[in-house]
C-alpha positions in Angstrom: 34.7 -20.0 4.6 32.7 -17.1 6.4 30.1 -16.5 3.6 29.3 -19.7 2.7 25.4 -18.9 3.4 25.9 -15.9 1.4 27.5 -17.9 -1.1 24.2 -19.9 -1.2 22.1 -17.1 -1.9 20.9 -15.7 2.2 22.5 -12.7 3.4 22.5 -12.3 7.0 24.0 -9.3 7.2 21.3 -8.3 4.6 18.3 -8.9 7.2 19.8 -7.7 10.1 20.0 -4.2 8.4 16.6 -4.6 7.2 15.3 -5.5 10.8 17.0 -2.5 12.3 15.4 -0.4 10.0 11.8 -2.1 10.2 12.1 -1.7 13.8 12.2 2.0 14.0 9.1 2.6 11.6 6.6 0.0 13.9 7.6 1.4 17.5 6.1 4.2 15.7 2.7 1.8 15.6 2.7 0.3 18.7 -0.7 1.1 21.7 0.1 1.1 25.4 -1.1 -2.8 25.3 1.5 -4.1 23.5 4.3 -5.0 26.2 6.8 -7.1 23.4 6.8 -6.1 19.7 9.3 -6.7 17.1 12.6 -7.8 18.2 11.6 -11.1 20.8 10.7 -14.4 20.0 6.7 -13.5 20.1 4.7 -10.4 20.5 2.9 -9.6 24.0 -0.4 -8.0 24.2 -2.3 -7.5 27.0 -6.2 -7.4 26.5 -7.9 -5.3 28.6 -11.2 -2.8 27.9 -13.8 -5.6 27.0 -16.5 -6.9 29.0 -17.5 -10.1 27.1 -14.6 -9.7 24.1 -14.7 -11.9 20.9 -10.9 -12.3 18.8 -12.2 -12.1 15.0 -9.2 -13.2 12.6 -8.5 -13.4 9.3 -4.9 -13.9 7.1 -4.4 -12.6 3.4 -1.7 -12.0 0.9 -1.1 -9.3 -1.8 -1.1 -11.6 -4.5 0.6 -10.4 -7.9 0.4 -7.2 -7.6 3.8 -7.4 -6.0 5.1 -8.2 -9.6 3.8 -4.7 -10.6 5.1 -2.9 -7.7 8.5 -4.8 -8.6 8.3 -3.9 -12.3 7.6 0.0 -11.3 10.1 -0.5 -8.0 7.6 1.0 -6.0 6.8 -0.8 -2.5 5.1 1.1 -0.2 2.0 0.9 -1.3 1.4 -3.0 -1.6 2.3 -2.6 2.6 -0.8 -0.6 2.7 -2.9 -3.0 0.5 -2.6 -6.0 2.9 -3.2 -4.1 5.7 -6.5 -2.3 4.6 -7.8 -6.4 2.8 -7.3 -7.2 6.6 -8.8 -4.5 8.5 -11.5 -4.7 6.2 -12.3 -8.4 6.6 -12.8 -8.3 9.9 -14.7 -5.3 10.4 -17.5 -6.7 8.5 -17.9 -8.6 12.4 -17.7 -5.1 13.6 -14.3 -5.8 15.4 -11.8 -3.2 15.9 -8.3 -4.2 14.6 -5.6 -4.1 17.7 -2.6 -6.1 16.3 -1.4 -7.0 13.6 1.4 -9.2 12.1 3.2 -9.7 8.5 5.1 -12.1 6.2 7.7 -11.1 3.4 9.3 -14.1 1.6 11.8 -12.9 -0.9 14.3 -14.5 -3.1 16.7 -11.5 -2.2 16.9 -9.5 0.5 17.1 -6.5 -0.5 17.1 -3.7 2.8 15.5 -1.0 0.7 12.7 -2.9 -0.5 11.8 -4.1 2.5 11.8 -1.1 4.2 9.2 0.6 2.2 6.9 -1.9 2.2 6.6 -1.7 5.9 7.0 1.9 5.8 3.3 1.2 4.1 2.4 -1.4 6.4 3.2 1.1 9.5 1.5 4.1 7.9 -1.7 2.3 7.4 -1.7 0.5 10.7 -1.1 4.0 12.6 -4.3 5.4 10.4 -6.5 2.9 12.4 -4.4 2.6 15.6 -3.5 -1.3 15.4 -0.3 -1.9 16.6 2.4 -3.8 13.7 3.4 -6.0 16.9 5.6 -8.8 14.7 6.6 -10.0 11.5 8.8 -12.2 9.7 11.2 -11.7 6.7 12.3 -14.8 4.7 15.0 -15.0 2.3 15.0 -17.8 0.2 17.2 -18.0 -2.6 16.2 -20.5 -5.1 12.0 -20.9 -4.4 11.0 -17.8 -6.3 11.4 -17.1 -10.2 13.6 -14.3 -10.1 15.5 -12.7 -6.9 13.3 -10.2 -7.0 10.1 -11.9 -6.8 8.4 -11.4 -3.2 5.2 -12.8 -1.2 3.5 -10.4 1.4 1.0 -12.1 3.7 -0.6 -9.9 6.7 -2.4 -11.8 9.9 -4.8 -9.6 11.6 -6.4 -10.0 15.3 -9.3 -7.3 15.8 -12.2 -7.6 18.8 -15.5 -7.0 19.4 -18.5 -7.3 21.9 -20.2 -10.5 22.1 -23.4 -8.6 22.0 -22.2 -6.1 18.8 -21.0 -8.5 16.6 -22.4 -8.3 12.9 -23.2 -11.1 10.9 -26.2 -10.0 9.1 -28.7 -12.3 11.3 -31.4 -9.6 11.3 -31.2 -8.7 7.6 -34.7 -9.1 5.6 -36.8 -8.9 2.9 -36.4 -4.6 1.5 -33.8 -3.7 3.3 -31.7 -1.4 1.5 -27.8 -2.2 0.3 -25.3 0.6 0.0 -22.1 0.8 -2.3 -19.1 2.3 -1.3 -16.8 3.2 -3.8 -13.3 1.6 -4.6 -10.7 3.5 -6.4 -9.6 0.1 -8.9 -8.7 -3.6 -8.5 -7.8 -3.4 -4.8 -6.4 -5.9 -4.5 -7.5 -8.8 -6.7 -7.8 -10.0 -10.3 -4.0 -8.8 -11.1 -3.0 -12.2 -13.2 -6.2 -11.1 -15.4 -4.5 -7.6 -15.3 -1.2 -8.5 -15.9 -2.0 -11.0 -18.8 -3.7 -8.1 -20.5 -1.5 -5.0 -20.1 1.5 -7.0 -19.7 4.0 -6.5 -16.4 7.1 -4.9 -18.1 7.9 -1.1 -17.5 7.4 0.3 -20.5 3.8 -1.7 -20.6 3.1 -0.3 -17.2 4.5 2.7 -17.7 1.8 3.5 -20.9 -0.5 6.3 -20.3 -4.2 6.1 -21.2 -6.4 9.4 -21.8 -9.5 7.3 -20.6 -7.4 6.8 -17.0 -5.8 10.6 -16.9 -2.6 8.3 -15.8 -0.6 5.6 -16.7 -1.8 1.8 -16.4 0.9 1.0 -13.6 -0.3 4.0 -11.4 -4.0 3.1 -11.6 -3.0 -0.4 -10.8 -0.8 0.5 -7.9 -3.4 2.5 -6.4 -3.7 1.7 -2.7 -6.4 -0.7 -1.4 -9.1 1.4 0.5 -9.5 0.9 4.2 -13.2 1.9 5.3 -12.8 1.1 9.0 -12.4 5.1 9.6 -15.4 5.8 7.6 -18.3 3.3 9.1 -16.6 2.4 12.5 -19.6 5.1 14.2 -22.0 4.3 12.1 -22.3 0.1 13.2 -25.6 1.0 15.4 -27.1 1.5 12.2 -25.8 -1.4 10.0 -26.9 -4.7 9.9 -24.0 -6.6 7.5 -21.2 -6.0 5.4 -19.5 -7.1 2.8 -16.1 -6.9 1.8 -15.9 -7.2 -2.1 -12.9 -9.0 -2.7 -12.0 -12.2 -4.9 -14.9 -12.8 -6.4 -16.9 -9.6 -6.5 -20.6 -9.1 -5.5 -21.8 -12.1 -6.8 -19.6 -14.5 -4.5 -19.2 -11.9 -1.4 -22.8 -10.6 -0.3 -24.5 -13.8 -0.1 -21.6 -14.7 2.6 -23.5 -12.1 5.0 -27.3 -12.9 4.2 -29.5 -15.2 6.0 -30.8 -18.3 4.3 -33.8 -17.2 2.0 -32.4 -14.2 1.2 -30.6 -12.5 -2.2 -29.7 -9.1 -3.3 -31.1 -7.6 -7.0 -28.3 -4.8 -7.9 -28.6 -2.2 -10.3 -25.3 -1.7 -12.0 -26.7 2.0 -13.2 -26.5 3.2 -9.8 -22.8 3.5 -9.1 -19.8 4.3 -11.3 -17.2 1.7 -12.7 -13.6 3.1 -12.6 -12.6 3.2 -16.1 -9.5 0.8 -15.5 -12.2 -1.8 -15.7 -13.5 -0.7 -18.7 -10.5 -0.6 -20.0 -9.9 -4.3 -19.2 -13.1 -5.8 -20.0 -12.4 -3.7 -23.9 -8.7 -4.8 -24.4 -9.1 -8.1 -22.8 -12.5 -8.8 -24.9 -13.4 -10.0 -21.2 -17.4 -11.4 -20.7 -19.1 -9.1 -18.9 -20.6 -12.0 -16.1 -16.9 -12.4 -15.6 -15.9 -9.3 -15.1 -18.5 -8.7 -12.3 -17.2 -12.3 -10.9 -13.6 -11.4 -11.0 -13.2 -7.8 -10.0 -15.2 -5.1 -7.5 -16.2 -3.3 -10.2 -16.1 -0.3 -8.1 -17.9 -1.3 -5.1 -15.3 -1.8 -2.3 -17.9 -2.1 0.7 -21.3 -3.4 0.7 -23.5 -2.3 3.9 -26.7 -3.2 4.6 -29.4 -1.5 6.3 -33.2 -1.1 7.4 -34.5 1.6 5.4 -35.4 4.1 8.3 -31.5 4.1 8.8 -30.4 5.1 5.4 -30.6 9.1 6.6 -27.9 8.3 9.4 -25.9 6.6 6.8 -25.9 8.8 3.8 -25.8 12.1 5.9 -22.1 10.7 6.7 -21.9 8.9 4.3 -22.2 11.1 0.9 -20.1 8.9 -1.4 -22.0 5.9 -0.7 -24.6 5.1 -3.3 -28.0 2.9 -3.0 -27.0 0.4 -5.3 -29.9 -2.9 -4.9 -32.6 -4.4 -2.4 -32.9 -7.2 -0.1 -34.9 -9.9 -2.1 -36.6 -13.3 -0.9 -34.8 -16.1 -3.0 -35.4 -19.3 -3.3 -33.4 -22.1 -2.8 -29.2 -20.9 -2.3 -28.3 -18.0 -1.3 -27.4 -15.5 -4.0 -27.4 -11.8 -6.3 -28.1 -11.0 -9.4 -26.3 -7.6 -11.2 -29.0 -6.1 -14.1 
C-alpha cells in the first residue's frame, strides 16, 4: 500500500510542499555569513567581525495563543511573536541577533498554514537582519487535541563583546527605570485570556467599544520587537528587562544587583485597555494581574540619571516609570 503513512495520519507529500514554499521566503533572510541554510542536514555560519565575541542564547515558544490564531485562521502573526520574545531576550545582554532557528509541531500538515507563519517568522527576522538559517516542521498525528492544534518554538543565537555585555552590574541606588510601552499580552498570559473571553470565533470575533476592535484582533496583536529602537542607545543603558511571564514583579529583579529593588508608580504609564478589560470580566486580583501580564510595559531599561536626556530625546514613548531602591534582604519591586 503506497499511503500507508498517510493512512496513519503524516503526509509526506504535505511537507515537502510546505518546505518548498518555506524555502523561498528565508533565502529572502539569509546575511553573507550564512554558507548552509534550510535544505541540509545543519545550518553553517561563519563568525567573523568580533574581537573577543560572546554567543548569548535563549529558546521560547508562542504558547496558546496559537489556539487564537487557529480559531481566527490567521498565522502570520504568531511567526512574528516568537521571533520578537527571542530577539528581545537576548538583547537585554546587549547581543545582536545573527541566526535564528524554529520548531512547528502540528497534528496536520497543513502547507498554507505553515507558510504564513514563517512568512511572519521571515518578515520579522529581515526587520533586524538575523538570518532564519533552519527549522524543523513535525507532523504528528495523534499527540495534539485536534489536527489543527500546533506548537511554535524559536531558538535564537545573538553575540556581543565581552567587554559590552549588559547585565546590570553597575546599577545603584537612584538610578532611574524607563517603560516602554507594549501594545497587549505579547505574548503571555493567553490561558488566563482564553478562559475569560473564551477561544471560539464568534467569542473572538466580539467587538468592544472600550478596545475600538474586536477581542481576537487586540489579542493577535504582534509581539513588539525593541531591538531597532535601543540597539544605539546601549552606551547609555545599564540593564534591561524583558517583561514577559511574570510581569515586573518577577522580571526586573533578574537584572539588579544583590541589595537592590525597584519602587514603580503604576500612574506613570498607560495600561492597554485589553487588560482592563480582563482584570473587570475575569473579576481578576489586581497583584495578579501585575504578576501575570506586562501591563503595558514591554521593556524596562535602566539608567544613571545624567543619561535620561540621551534616552528620552530618542526615545519619546518611553516613560519614567520607578527608581532604583536599596532593599533588604531578596531581591525585589514593588508596583504602588
Amino acid at each position: 500500500m503506497k499511503d500507508a503513512y498517510a493512512r496513519a495520519g503524516v503526509d509526506i507529500s504535505a511537507k515537502d510542499r510546505a518546505v518548498k514554499r518555506i524555502s523561498e521566503l528565508v533565502k529572502s533572510t539569509l546575511r553573507p555569513e550564512v554558507l548552509s541554510g534550510v535544505g541540509f542536514f545543519g545550518g553553517m555560519y561563519e563568525f567573523k567581525g568580533y574581537n573577543n565575541p560572546v554567543l548569548i542564547s535563549s529558546i521560547d515558544q508562542v504558547g496558546t495563543k496559537t489556539k487564537l490564531a487557529n480559531a481566527l485562521n490567521k498565522h502570520d502573526t504568531v511567526g512574528i511573536d516568537i521571533v520578537s520574545h527571542c530577539v528581545n531576550d537576548i538583547f537585554t545582554c546587549g547581543a545582536e541577533p545573527i541566526f535564528f532557528l524554529d520548531y512547528i509541531g502540528l497534528g496536520k500538515m497543513i502547507p498554507e498554514k505553515v507558510a504564513s507563519i514563517v512568512e511572519g517568522l521571515t518578515r520579522a527576522c529581515k526587520d533586524v537582519g538575523c538570518a532564519l538559517i533552519g527549522g524543523e516542521t513535525g507532523e504528528m498525528a495523534g499527540l495534539y487535541a485536534t489536527p489543527d492544534d500546533y506548537d511554535l518554538v524559536g531558538f535564537i543565537i545573538g553575540v556581543v563583546e565581552k567587554d559590552r555585555i549588559i547585565k546590570g552590574q553597575s546599577i545603584t541606588t537612584g538610578d532611574v527605570v524607563l517603560g516602554l510601552p507594549s501594545n497587549g499580552l505579547h505574548t503571555n498570559g493567553y490561558s488566563l485570556a482564553r478562559k475569560i473571553f473564551g477561544e471560539s470565533r464568534a467569542a473572538l470575533e466580539k467587538h468592544y467599544d472600550e478596545l475600538g476592535k474586536t477581542v481576537g484582533e487586540a489579542l493577535l496583536e504582534p509581539h513588539i520587537c525593541y531591538y531597532n529602537r535601543l540597539k544605539s542607545l546601549l552606551n547609555y543603558i545599564k540593564g534591561m528587562a524583558h517583561i514577559t511571564g511574570g510581569g515586573l514583579i518577577d522580571n526586573v529583579p533578574r537584572t539588579l544587583p544583590d541589595g537592590l529593588g525597584v519602587r514603580f508608580d503604576s500612574t506613570k504609564w498607560d495600561v492597554p485597555p485589553i487588560f482592563s478589560l480582563i482584570q473587570r470580566l475575569g473579576n481578576v486580583d489586581r497583584d495578579e494581574m501585575y504578576h501575570v501580564f506586562n501591563m503595558g510595559v514591554g521593556m524596562v531599561v535602566i539608567c544613571a540619571p545624567e543619561n535620561l536626556p540621551k534616552l528620552t530625546e530618542q526615545l519619546p514613548e518611553a516613560k519614567i516609570i520607578g527608581e532604583v531602591q536599596k532593599q533588604a534582604g531578596e531581591r525585589r519591586v514593588v508596583i504602588e
